[in-house]
N, C-alpha and C positions, 0 to 999 in steps of 0.2 A: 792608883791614880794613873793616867794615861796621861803621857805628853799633850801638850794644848800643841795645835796646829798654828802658826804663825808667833810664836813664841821666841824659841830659839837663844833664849838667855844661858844655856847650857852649852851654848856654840859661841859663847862672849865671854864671858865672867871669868870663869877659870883657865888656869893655863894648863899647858898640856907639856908636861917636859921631855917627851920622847919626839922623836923624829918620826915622822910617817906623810903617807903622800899626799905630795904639794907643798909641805910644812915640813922640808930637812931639818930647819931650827926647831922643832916643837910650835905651839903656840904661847904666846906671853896672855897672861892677864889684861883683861879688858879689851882685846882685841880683836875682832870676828874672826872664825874659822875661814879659809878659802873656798870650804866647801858649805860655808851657807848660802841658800837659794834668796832669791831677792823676796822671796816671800816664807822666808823665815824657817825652810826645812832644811836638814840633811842631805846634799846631796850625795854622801857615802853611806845612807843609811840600807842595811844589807849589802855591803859591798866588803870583802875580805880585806880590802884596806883602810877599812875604820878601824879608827886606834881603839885600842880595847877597851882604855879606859872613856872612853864612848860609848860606845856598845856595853859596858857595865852600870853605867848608872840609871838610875833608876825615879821616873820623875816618883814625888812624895808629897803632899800636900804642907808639912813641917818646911818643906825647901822652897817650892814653886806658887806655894800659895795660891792666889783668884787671880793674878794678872802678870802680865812679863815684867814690869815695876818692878814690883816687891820679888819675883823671881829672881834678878838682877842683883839687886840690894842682896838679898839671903845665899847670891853664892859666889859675891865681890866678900860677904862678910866670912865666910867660911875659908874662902882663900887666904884671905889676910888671917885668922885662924889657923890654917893645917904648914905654913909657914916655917920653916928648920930654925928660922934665925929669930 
């Protein structure tokens, strides 16, 4: 499956616990990336300073489903899931 263009549920949902640029702190959960575009893309997409665990994932129909909705829901719920505590 290919990323939906104006999506961007992948640059919200989850949090990003390393530090990389723009985002010394990591990213928290639920919060947009600095580097989402107002129309929903990657502005670090190919750029050596996207964090890797960006540049590894992989949209999946099981995760992103038919709309950014349920994309949302499916990786607010994975988060609250992968979870230490």
């Amino acid at each position: 499956m290919e990323c939906r263009a104006g999506c961007g549920a992948c640059c919200v949902a989850p949090s990003i616990s390393t530090a990389f640029y723009g985002m010394p702190q990591g990213k928290p959960a639920g919060v947009a990336c600095i580097h989402l575009t107002r129309d929903r893309l990657c502005g670090l997409f190919g750029d050596f300073r996207r964090p890797a665990v960006c540049n590894n994932f992989q949209a999946e129909y099981a995760v992103c489903a038919d709309d950014r909705e349920t994309a949302l829901v499916n990786l607010q719920q994975l988060e609250i899931l992968s979870r230490p505590d």
